[in-house]
N, C-alpha and C positions, 0 to 999 in steps of 0.2 A: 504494500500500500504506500499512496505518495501522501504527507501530512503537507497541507497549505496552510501555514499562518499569516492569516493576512484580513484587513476589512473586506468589506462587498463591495467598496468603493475603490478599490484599490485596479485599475485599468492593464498592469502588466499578469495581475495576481488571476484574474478571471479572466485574460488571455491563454496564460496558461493552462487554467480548470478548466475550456473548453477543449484544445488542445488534445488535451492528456485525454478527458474522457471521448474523445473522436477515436481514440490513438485504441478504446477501450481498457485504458489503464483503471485502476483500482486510486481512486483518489478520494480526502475529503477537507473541507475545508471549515477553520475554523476561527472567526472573530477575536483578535486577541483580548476583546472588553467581554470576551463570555469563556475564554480561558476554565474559570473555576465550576463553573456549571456546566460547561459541554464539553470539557476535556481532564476527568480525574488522573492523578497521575500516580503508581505506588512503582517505585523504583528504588534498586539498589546498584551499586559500584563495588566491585571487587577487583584488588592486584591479582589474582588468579585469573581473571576474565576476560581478552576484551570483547564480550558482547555482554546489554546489559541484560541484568533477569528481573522483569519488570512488564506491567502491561499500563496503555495508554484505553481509558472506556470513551470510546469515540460515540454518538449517537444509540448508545447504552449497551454498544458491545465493545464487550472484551478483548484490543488488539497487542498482540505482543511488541513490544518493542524490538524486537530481531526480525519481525513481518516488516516493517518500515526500510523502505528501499531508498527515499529519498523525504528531505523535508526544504519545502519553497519559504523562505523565514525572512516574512514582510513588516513583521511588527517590530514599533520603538521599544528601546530598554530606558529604564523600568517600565514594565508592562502599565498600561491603564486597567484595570481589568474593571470590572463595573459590577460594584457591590451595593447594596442598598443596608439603610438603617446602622448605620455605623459613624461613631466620631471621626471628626480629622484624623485622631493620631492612631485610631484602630485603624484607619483605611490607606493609612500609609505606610503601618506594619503588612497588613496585605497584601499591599505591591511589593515591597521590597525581598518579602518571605516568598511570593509567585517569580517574579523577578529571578532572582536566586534559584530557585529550584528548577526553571528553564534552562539559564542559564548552565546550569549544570550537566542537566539533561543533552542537553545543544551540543555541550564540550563532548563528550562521552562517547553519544552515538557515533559509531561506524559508518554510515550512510553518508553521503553529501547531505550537504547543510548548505542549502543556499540562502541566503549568506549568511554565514555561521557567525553569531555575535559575541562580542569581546565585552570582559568585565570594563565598565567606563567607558564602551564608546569608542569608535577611532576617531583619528583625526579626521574636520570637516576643512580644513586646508592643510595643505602641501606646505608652501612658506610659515615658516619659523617652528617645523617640525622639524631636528637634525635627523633623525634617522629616517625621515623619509627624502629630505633633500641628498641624502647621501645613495640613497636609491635610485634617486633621479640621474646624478652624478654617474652612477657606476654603469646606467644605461643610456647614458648621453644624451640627456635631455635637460635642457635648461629649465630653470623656473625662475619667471622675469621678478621681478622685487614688486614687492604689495605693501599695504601700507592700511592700519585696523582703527576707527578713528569714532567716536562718538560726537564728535563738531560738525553740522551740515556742510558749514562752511569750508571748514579745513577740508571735509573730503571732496565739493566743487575745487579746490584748490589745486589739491591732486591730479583730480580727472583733467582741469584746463591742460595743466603744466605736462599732461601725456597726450596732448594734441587731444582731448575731446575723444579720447576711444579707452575704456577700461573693462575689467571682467569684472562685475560686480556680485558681495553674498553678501547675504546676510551673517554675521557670527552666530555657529551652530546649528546651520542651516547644513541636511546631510543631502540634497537633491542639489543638482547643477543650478549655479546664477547664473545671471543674463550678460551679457555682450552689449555694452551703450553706447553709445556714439552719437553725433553731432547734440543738435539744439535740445534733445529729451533728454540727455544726461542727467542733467542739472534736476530737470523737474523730477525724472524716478529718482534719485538719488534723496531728495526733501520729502517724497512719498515715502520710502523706506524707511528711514530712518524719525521717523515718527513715533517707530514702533519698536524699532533694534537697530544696534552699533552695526556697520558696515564693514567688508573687506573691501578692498577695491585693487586692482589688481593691473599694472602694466601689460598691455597687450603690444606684442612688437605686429610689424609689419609682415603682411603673409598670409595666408589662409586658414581660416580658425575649421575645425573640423569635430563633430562627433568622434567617437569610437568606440563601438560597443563590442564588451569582452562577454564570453562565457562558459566559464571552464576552463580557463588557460588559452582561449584560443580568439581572435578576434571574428566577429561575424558579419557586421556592417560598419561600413566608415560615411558618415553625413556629410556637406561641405554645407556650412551655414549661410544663408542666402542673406545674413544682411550685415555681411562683415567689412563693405567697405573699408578695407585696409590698405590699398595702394601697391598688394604687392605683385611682386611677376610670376610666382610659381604655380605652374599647374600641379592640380591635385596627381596627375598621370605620373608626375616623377617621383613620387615619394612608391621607396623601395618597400617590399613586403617586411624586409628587416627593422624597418624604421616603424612602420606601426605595430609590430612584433613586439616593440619595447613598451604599447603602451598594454599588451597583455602580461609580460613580465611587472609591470609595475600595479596590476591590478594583484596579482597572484601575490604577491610582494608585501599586500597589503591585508589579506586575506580577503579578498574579493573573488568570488565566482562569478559574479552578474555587475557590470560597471558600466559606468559611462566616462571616457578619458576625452578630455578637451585640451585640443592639442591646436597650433598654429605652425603651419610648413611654413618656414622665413625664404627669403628672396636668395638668399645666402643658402638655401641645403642644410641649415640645424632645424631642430626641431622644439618646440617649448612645450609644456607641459603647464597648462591653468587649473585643473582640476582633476579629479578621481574621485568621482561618487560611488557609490553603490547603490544609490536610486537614481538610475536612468530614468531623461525624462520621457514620458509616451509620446507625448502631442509634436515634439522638435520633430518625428521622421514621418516617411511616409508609412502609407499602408501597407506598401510590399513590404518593408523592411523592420516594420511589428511585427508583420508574421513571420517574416526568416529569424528575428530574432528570439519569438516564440516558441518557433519549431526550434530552437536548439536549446531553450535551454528544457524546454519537455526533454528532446532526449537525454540531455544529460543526467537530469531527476530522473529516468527509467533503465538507464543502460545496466546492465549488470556488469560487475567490479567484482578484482580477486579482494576478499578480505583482506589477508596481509597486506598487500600491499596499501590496498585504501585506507588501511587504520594503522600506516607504518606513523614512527613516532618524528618523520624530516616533514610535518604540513601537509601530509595527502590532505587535497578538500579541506584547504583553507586552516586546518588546523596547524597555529603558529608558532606551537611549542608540544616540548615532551610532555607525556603525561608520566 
């Protein structure tokens, strides 16, 4: 069976589910705010084992945790999970004890985990993480200098002084920001930050591009239609090696499902703006949802040698020994 954790609302999540069940795969899907009522969990861990001996009651049956072939894992950490009749501080014991027991759960299983989640979160920028700038580094990809700023002003200052073109996020923001340029800068940038402190982000000269990873292996490359950037490179010359790195860097991160925002320079290097692991839906076409739906369905169905998939060097994103 494949587990989907994810909303109803959630557009790559119920790509999938449709997918998979075309494919007649064995799949079910479940709201990470009904967690404790539509998904009990009794599990254990043992050094003697690595599979766990434990069942998950999906829809009031009984599935074993070794039944699970793959898990699609849409939901934010700490879970929200939606509890009624309960104080603040009971309801936050609740998340963090659910939380926690996922979380574990997550680690443990043998299966792909897409995408398997890290205690605290990754990183939602690349600048002024060193060990990921050093990633970036070791696979020759630049990342141009950003700048995190809670002043409207200071951040119009920025974006002028970068010619009026910046990568713009929100702080803690885990889905791709937008790409701004000329006279609307200014105005999304006072809309944003209304709400939350901004990254803003040097965009060099060159073609800004999608690139969605899944599984180690890249599946589609976008070329964003409103990048006005001045530069000469066609998308045609950039080498399969060169977006190759931007699957090593998804893998790097523990990402099975990415989206890497990448700029080909005029010059033949390559920059590196972002690394999500919520791709966005709406940025591509519709041939290219569905080529990237049909792969990552296969990858949550292909059958995998154990050993090797639950070796202790990161099979499926896992980024440490157990």
């Amino acid at each position: 069976m494949i587990l989907m954790l994810a909303d109803g609302s959630d557009p790559w999540a119920m790509a999938v589910y449709r997918e998979l069940c075309l494919r007649g795969e064995a799949v079910s899907v479940i709201s990470p705010a009904n967690l404790l009522a539509d998904a009990p969990l009794n599990f254990t861990v043992t050094s003697q084992s690595t599979l766990n001996r434990g069942t998950l009651m999906i829809s009031g049956s009984s599935v074993p945790l070794t039944d699970l072939t793959g898990v699609f894992c849409r939901m934010p950490f700490p879970i929200q999970v939606d509890v009624e009749d309960l104080t603040p501080q009971d309801w936050d014991y609740v998340k963090k004890e659910t939380s926690a027991a996922w979380l574990a759960l997550l680690d443990a299983l043998p299966c792909p985990i897409v995408n398997r989640p890290v205690p605290g979160g990754r990183p939602t920028l690349i600048s002024g993480q060193p060990s990921l700038l050093a990633v970036a580094e070791r696979l020759g990809l630049s990342v141009p200098p950003s700048y995190c700023t809670t002043d409207v002003d200071d951040a119009i200052r920025h974006f002028i002084a970068w010619g009026g073109r910046a990568y713009v996020k929100p702080l803690g923001q885990t889905h791709p920001g937008s790409f701004l340029h000329g006279e609307e800068g200014p105005l999304r940038i006072r809309e944003w930050m209304a709400t939350a402190a901004l990254s803003l982000q040097h965009v060099p000269a060159g073609h800004l591009l999608s690139v969605y990873v899944v599984g180690g292996t890249v599946t589609a490359t976008v070329m964003a239609s409103d990048t006005s950037s001045g530069g000469s490179t066609s998308p045609e010359v950039v080498t399969s090696m060169k977006i190759a790195r931007c699957a090593e860097f998804a893998s790097a991160m523990g990402l099975d499902f990415a989206e890497c925002l990448i700029v080909l320079q005029s010059d033949g290097g390559v920059s590196c703006l972002d690394v999500s692991g919520s791709p966005n839906f709406w940025r591509c076409s519709l041939d290219v949802q569905r080529h990237v739906v049909a792969h990552v369905a296969t990858y949550l169905s292909e059958e995998r040698s154990l050993p090797l998939h639950d070796s202790p060097v990161g099979a499926d994103s896992r980024s440490h020994t157990r």
